[in-house]
C-alpha positions as CSV (number, residue, x, y, z in Angstrom):
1,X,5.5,72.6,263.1
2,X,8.2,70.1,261.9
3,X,9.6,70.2,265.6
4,X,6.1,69.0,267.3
5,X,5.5,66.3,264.4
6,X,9.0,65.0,265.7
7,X,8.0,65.0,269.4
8,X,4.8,63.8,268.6
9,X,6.1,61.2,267.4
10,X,8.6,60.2,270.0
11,X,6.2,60.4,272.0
12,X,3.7,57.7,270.0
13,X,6.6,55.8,270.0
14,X,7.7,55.4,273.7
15,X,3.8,54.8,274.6
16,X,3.5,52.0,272.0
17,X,6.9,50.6,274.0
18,X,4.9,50.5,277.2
19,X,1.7,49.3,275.6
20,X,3.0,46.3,273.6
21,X,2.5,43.3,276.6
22,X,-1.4,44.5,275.4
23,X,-0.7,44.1,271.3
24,X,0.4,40.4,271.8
25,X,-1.8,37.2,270.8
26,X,-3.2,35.1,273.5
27,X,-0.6,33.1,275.1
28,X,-0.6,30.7,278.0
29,X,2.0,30.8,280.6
30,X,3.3,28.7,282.9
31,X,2.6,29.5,286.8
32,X,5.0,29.6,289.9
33,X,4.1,26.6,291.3
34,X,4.6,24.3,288.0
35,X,8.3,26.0,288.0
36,X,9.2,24.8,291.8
37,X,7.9,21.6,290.8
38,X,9.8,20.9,287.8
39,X,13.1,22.0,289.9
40,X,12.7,19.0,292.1
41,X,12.1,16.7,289.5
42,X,15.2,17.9,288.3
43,X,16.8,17.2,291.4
44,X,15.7,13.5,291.6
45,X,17.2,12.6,287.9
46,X,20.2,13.8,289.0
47,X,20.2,12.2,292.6
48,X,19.8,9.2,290.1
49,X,22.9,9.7,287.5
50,X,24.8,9.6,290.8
51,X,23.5,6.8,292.0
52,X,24.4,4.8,288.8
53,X,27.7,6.4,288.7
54,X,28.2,5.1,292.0
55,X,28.9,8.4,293.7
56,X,26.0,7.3,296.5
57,X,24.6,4.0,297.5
58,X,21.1,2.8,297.3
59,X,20.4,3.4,301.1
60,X,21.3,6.8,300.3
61,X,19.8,7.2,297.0
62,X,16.3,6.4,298.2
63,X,16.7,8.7,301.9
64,X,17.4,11.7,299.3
65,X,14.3,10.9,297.1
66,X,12.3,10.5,300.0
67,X,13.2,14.1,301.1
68,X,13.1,15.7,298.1
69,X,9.2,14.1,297.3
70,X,8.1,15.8,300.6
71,X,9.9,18.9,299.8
72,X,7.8,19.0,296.2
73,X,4.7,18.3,297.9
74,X,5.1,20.9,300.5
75,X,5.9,23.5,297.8
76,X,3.0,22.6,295.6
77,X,0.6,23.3,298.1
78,X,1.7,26.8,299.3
79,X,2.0,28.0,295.7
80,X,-0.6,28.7,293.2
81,X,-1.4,26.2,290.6
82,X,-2.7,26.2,287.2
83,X,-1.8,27.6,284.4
84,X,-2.0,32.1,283.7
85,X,-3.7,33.2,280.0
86,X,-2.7,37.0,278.5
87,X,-5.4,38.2,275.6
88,X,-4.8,41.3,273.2
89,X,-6.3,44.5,274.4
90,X,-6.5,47.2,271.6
91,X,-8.3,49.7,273.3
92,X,-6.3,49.1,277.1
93,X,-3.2,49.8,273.9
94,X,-4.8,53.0,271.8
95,X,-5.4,54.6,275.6
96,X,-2.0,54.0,277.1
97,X,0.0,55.3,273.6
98,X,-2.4,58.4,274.2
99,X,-2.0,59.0,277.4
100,X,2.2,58.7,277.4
101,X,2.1,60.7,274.0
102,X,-0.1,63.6,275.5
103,X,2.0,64.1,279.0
104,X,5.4,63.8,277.1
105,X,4.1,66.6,275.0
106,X,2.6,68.3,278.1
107,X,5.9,68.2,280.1
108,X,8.0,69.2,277.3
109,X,5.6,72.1,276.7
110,X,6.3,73.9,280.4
111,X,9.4,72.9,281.4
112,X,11.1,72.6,277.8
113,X,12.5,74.9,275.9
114,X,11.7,74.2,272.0
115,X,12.6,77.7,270.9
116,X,16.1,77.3,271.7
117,X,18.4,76.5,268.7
118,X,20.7,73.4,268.9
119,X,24.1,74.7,270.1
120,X,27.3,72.3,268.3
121,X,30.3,71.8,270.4
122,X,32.0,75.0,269.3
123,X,29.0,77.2,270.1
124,X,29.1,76.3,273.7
125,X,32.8,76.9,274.0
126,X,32.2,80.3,272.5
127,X,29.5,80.7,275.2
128,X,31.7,80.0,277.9
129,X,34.8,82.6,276.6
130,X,31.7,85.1,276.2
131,X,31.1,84.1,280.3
132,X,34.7,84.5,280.9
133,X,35.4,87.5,278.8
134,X,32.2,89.1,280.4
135,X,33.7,88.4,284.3
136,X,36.9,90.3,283.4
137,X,39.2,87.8,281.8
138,X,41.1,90.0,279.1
139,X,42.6,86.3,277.3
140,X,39.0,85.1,277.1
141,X,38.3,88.3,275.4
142,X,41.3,88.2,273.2
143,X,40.1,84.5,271.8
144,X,37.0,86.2,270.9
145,X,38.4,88.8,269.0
146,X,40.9,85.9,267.4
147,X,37.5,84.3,266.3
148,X,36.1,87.5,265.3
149,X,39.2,88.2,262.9
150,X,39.0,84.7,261.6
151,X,35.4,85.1,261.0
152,X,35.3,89.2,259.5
153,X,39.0,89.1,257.9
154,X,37.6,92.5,256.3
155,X,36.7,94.2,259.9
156,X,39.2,97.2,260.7
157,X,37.6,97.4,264.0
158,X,37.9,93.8,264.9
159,X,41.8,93.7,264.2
160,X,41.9,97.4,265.9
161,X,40.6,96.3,268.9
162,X,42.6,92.5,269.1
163,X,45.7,94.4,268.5
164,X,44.9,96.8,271.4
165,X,44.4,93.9,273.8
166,X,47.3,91.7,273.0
167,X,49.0,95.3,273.9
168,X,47.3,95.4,276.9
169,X,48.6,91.9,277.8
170,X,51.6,93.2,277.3
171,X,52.4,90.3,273.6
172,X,53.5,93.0,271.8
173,X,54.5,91.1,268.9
174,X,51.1,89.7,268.5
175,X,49.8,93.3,268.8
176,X,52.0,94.9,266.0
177,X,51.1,92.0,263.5
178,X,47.5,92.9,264.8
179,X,47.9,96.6,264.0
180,X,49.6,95.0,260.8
181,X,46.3,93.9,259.4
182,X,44.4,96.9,260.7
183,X,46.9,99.7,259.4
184,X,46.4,97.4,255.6
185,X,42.5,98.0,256.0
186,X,42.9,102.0,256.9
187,X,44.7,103.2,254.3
188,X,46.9,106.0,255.5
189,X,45.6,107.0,258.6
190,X,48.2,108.2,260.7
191,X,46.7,107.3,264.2
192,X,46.8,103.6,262.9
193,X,50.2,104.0,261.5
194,X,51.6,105.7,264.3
195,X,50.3,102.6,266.9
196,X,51.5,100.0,264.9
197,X,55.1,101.5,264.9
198,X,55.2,102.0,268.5
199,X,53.9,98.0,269.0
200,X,57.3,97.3,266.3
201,X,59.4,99.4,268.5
202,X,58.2,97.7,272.0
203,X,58.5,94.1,270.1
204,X,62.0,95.2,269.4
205,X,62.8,95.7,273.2
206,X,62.0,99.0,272.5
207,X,64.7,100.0,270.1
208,X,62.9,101.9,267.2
209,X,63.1,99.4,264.1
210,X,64.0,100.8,260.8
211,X,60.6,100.1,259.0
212,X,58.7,101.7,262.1
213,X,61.3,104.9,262.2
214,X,60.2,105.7,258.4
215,X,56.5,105.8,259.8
216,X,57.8,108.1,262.6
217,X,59.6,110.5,261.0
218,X,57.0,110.6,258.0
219,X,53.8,111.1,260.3
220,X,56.1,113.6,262.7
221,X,57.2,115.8,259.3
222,X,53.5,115.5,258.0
223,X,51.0,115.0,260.8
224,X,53.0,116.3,263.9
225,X,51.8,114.0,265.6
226,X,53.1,113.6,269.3
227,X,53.8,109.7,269.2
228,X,55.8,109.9,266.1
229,X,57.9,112.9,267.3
230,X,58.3,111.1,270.6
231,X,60.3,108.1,268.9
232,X,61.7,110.1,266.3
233,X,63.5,111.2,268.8
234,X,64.0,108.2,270.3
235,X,65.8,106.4,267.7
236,X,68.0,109.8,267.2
237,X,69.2,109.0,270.6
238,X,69.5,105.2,269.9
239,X,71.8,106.1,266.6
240,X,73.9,108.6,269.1
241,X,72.4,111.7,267.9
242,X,71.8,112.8,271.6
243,X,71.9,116.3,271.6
244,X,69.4,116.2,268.6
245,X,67.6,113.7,270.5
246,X,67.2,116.1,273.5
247,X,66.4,119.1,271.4
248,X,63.1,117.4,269.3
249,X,62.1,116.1,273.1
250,X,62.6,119.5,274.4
251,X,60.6,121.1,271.4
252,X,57.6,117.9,271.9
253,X,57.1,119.4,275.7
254,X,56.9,123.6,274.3
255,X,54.4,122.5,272.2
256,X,52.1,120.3,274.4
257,X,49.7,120.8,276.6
258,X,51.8,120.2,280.7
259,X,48.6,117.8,281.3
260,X,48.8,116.0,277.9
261,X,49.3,111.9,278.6
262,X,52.2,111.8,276.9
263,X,54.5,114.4,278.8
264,X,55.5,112.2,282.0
265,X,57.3,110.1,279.4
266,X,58.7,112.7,277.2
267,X,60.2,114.6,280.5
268,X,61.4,111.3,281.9
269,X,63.6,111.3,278.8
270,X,64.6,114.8,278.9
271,X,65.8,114.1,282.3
272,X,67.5,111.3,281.6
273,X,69.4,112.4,278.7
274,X,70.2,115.4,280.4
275,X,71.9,113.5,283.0
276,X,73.8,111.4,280.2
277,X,75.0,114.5,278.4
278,X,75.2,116.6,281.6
279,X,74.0,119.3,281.3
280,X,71.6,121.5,282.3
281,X,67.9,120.1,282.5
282,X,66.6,123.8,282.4
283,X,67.9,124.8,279.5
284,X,64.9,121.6,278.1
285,X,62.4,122.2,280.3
286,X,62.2,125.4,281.9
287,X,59.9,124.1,284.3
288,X,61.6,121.5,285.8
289,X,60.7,121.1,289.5
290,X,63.5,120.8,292.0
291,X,63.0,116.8,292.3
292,X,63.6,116.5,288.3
293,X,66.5,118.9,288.4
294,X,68.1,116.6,291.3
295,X,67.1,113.7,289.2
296,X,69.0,115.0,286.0
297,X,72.0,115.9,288.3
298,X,72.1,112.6,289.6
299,X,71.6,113.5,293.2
300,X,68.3,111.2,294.3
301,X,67.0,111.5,297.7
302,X,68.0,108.7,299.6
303,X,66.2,106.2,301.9
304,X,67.5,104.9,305.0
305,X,65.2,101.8,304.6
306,X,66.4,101.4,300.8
307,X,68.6,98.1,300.9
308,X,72.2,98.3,300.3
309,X,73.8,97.5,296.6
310,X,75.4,94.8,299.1
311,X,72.0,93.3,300.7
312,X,70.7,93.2,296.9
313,X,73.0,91.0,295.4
314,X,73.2,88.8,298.3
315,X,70.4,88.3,298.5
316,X,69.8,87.6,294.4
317,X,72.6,85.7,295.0
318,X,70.7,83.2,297.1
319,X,67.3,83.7,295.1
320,X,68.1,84.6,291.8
321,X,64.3,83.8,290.8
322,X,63.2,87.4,292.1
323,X,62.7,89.6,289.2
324,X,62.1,92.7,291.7
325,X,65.2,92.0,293.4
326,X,67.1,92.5,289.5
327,X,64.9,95.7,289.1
328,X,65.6,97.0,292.9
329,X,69.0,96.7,291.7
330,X,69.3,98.2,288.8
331,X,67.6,100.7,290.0
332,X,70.0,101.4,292.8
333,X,73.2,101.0,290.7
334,X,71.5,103.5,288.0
335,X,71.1,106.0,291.2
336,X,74.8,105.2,292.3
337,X,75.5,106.5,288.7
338,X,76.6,103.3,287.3
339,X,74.2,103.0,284.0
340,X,76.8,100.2,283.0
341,X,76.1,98.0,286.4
342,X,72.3,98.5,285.8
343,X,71.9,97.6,282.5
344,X,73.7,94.4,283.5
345,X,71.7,93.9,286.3
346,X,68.5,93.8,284.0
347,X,70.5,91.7,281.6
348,X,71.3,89.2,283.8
349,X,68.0,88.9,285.0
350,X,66.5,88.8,281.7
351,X,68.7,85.4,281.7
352,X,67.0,84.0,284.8
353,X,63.8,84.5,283.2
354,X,64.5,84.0,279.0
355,X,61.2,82.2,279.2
356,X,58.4,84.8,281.4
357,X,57.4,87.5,278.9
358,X,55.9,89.1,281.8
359,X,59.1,89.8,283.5
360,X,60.9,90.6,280.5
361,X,58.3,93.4,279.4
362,X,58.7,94.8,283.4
363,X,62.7,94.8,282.9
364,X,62.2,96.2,279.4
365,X,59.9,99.3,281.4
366,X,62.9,99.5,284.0
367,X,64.9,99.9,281.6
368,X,63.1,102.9,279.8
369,X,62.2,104.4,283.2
370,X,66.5,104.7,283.9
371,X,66.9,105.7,280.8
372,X,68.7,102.7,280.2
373,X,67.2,102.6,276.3
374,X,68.5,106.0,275.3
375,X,71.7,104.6,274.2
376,X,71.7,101.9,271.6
377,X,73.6,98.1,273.1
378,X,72.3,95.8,271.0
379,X,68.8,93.8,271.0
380,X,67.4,92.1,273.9
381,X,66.3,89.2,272.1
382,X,68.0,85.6,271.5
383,X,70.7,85.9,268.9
384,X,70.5,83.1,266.1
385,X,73.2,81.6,268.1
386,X,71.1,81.5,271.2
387,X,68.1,79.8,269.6
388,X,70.2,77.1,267.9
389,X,72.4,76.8,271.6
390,X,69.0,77.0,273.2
391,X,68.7,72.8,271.5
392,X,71.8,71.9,273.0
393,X,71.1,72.8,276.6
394,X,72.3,70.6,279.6
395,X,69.3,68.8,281.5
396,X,70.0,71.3,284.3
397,X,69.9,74.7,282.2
398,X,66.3,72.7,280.7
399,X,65.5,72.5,284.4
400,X,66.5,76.1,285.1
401,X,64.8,77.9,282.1
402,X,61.5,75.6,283.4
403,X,61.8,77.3,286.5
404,X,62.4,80.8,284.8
405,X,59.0,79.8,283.0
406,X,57.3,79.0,286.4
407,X,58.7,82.2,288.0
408,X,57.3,84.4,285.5
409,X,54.0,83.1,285.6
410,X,53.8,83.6,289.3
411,X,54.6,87.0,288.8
412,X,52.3,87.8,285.7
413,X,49.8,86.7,288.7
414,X,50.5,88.9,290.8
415,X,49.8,91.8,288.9
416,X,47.1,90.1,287.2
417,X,45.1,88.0,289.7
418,X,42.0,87.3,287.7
419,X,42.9,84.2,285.1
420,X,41.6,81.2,286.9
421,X,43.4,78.7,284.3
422,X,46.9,80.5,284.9
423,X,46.3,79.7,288.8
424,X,45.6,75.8,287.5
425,X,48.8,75.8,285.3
426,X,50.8,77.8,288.8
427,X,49.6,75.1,291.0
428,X,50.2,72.1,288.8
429,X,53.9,73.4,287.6
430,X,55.1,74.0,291.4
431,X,53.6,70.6,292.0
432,X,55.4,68.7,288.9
433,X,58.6,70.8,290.2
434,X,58.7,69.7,293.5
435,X,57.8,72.6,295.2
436,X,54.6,71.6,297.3
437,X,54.8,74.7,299.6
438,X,54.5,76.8,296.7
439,X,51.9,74.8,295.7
440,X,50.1,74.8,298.4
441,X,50.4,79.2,298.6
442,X,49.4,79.3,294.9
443,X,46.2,77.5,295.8
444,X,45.3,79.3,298.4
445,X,45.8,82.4,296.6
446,X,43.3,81.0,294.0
447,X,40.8,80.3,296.5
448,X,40.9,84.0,298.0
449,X,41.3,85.3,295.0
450,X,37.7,83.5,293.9
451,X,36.1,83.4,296.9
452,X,32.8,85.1,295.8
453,X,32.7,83.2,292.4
454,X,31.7,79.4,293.5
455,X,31.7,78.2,289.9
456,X,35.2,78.9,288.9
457,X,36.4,78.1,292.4
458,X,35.0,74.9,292.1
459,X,36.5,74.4,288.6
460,X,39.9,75.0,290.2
461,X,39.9,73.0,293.2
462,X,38.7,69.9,290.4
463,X,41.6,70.5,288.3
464,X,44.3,70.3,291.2
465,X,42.6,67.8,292.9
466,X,45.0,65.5,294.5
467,X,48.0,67.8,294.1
468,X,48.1,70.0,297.2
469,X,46.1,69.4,300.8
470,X,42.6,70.7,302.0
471,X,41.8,70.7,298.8
């Protein structure tokens, strides 16, 4: 009811606007043709101020007034003359503020929407991450969550489910302090504890930390649970305990289940080690098929079409920005049997891109597929040394780390296409580098990629207007 007294009144107000010229006391106005006149007469006093002034001479003086006399009596008889009244109409007023007021009311009443609630600035933003989050867009979904946490600080599920998407991302430093939160609200629940361990351990470049190897070995003595016995392992093997190591992997496979997720990853490490320690594989995992037993003897099959450890680093050499060139060759020095050369390989590729966490969480898989992570050499992270060198860098290594930043953003898209605003930042970053080819491929990636959604295609093409062609 409020609402329609307010439009009502809006409404009463706009018609009394438009009727007001009928409100007004009689007045008298002067016509068109008294105007015109009073323009030449105008004209003739100042034909005579420069007369006196002795700008013109008499001869000249009286021509002009002459013309301009015939000019006003011309004019006066093709207008209209006379003089125009206006009168006060209240009831031509009353009908005119009823007839605006009704149709406003009337128009707002079928095309209007008066049930809808006004929506503040933040509302609509949280409407469009709810669009975004709906199409697919896992960030969008993760600022949700953020806002649900902020909002329901209390809500196990809310910080469950954030932490599980910033580990889907692949941030798993935002996902263990996520799992943080939600292992505070569970109590002792050993599913909860045993996740946020593991996001610790994958923070930590995937060397078991000493707070998240308590949780293992706790929930592994009392729970038997297979993630805790997994990395209780592991961090035997990353303290040198290989052979027990090995053994608690070995005992993890006889007691699960050949289809259970986890036993890809727990054989992957049985071969590896068994490899390390060499050994017999068998003696682990009785079923080993004849690929893992080559595997764990270090005899791969080999590929004619595989590039040379040569071609790789030449070619790395000339394009040290390919992050699947470091992997290709680590890969291929781990299968010549030198684990030294392929952990360097990862290492020094790590360097190229110190800024892409993208391409440091790929290495940081590469490196637990080789097995590469079994031994313990030392945490992938900066050093406090390399954060305080990191303020004294040269223009150029600014420049490089930029491009490390760039590079790793292209990749993040390649595996995951579907973030229109990552495109936007891809496009704009080759662009303030230089790099208008790239440019120009990154946008045209974005447009395929969006071809069926108009909306956020347009969106992108607005945002790098300018910056690359046929755009």
């Amino acid at each position: 009811m409020e609402f329609w007294l307010i439009v009502t009144g809006l409404a009463a107000v706009s018609g009394l606007w438009m009727a007001w010229p009928y409100l007004r006391s009689r007045s008298v106005e002067m016509t068109g043709s008294d105007g015109a006149i009073s323009i030449y007469r105008d004209q003739i006093d100042e034909l005579e101020r420069d007369r006196r002034a002795g700008q013109i001479s008499d001869s000249e003086c009286e021509a002009a007034r002459v013309e301009i006399e015939r000019r006003a009596l011309v004019a006066a008889r093709r207008l209209d003359s006379g003089f125009v009244s206006s009168q006060r109409s209240l009831l031509s007023a009353a009908g005119l503020v009823i007839v605006a007021g009704a149709a406003a009311v009337a128009l707002y009443s079928s095309t209007g929407t008066p049930q809808q609630q006004d929506m503040p600035l933040a509302a609509r933003k949280t409407e469009e991450l709810i669009r975004r989050a709906d199409a697919g867009d896992i960030n969008s979904r993760i600022q949700l969550l953020i806002q649900q946490t902020q909002e329901e600080p209390e809500s196990f599920e809310a910080w469950w489910v954030l932490a599980r998407s910033y580990a889907a991302i692949g941030d798993h430093a935002s996902s263990a302090d996520a799992y943080r939160h939600a292992a505070e609200l569970a109590g002792d629940r050993p599913a909860v504890l045993s996740a946020y361990a593991e996001a610790m351990t994958l923070a930590n470049g995937n060397k078991v930390p000493s707070a998240a190897r308590v949780i293992f070995e706790q929930l592994a003595i009392e729970n038997a649970d297979p993630r805790a016995r997994y990395y209780a392992a592991l961090a035997k093997a990353q303290a040198q305990d290989f052979q027990g190591a090995i053994e608690d992997w070995a005992l993890l496979a006889r007691d699960s289940n050949p289809q259970a997720p986890w036993m890809p990853l727990v054989e992957r490490d049985i071969i590896n080690m068994a490899r390390f320690l060499k050994v017999d594989v068998t003696a682990y995992l009785p079923n080993a098929s004849a690929e893992q037993i080559a595997a764990a003897s270090n005899t791969p099959e080999t590929d004619e079409n595989t590039p040379t450890l040569a071609a790789l680093e030449a070619s790395l050499e000339a394009d040290p920005k390919d992050y699947k060139g470091w992997i290709a060759l680590a890969e291929a020095r781990s299968a010549a049997g030198d684990a030294e050369g392929a952990t360097a390989a990862l290492d020094e590729g790590r360097a190229h891109f110190a800024a892409a966490p993208f391409v440091l969480d790929q290495f940081a898989q590469t490196e637990r597929a080789l097995g590469l992570d079994l031994v313990e050499s030392g945490l992938r992270g900066p050093s406090d040394e390399d954060i305080a060198a990191a303020a004294e860098l040269s223009q150029t290594e600014r420049d490089d780390m930029i491009a490390g930043m760039v590079a790793g953003l292209a990749a993040r898209l390649e595996a995951e296409p579907n973030d229109p605003d990552g495109w936007v930042m891809l496009v704009r970053s080759y662009a303030t580098l230089g790099e208008m080819d790239k440019a120009q491929d990154a946008y045209r990636q974005a447009s395929a990629t969006f071809k069926d959604d108009a909306q956020v295609l347009q969106a992108i093409r607005s945002q790098t207007s300018g910056l690359v062609t046929g755009n």
